[in-house]
C-alpha positions in Angstrom: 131.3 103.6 105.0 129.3 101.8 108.2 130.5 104.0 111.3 129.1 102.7 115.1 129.4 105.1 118.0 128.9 103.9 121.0 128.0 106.0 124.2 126.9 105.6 127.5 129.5 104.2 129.4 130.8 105.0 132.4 131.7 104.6 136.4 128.7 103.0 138.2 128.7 101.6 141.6 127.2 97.9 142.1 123.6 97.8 141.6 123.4 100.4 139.9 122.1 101.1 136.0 123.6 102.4 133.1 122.1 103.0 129.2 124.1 101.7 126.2 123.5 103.4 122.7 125.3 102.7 119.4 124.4 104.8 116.4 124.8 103.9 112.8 125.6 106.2 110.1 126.5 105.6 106.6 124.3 101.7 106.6 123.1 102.0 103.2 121.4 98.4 103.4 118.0 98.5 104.5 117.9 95.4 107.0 120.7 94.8 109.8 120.8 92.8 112.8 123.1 94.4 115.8 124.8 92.9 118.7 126.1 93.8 121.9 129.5 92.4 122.6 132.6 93.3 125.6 136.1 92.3 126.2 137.9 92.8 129.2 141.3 92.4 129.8 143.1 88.8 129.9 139.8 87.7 128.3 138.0 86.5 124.6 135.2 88.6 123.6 131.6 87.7 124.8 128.6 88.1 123.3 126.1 90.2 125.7 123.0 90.7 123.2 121.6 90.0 120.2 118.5 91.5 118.3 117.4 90.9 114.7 116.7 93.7 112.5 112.7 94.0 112.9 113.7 93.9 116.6 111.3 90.8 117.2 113.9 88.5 118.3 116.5 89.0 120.7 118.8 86.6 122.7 121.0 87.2 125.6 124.2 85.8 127.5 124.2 83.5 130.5 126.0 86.3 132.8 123.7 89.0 131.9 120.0 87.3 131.8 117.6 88.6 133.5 119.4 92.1 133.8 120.5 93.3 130.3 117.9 94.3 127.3 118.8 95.0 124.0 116.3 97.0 121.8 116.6 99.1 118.8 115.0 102.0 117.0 115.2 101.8 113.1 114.2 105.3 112.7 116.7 106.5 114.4 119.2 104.3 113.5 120.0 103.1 116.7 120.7 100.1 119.3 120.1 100.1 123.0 121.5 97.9 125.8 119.8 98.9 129.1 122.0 96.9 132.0 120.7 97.2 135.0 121.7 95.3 138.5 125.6 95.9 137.4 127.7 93.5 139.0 132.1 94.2 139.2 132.3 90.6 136.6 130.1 93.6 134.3 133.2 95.2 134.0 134.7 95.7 130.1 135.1 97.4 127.2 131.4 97.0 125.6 131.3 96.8 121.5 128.3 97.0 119.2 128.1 95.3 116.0 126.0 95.1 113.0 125.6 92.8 110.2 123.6 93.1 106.8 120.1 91.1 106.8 118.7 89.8 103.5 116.2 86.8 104.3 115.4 86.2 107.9 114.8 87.7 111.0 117.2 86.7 113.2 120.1 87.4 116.0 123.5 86.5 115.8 125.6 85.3 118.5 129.3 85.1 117.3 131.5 87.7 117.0 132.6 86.4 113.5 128.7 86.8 112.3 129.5 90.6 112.2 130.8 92.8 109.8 130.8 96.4 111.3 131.9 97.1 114.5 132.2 100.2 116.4 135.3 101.7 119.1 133.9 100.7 122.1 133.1 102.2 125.2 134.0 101.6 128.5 131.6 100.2 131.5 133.2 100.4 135.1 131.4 98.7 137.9 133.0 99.8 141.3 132.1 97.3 144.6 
């Protein structure tokens, strides 16, 4: 059974930084590609970042260019989204997701590309 935990969330004023991780346990393929996703309230889920499994290609939103990065460490089984330059609008429930990876090396943009998902935790930008 996949499990995701995220952590790192948190109150931050504007400007400020905060460090995303999501840890996988119980991934018995070998290859996965993870993505960074939020939701907040009133609103669809949006993609945030995307990275494929040998960490070699990675995409980003729109709203978050420029500030987010998503990297990963396969030893440790784990997926990073460092945000700096928080803005209020950065404000949402922020998910991680993985998929299995057979043939390629690539990222995933849709939420329906993923299979596992984790709880969520919470990002808070105060102005």
């Amino acid at each position: 059974q996949v499990q995701l935990v995220e952590s790192g969330g948190g109150l931050v004023l504007a400007g400020g930084s905060l460090r995303l991780s999501c840890a996988a346990s119980g991934v018995t393929f070998n290859k996965y590609a993870a993505g960074w996703f939020r939701q907040a309230p009133g609103k669809e889920r949006e993609f945030v970042a995307g990275i494929s499994w040998s960490g070699g290609n990675t995409a980003s939103g729109d709203s978050v260019k420029g500030r987010f990065t998503i990297s990963r460490d396969n030893a440790k089984h784990t997926v990073y989204l460092q945000m700096n330059s928080l803005k209020p609008e950065d404000t949402a429930t922020y998910y991680c997701a993985v998929r299995p990876e057979w043939y390629s090396d690539s990222y995933y943009t849709a939420p329906r590309q993923y299979n596992y998902w984790g709880q969520g935790t919470q990002v808070t930008v105060s102005s």
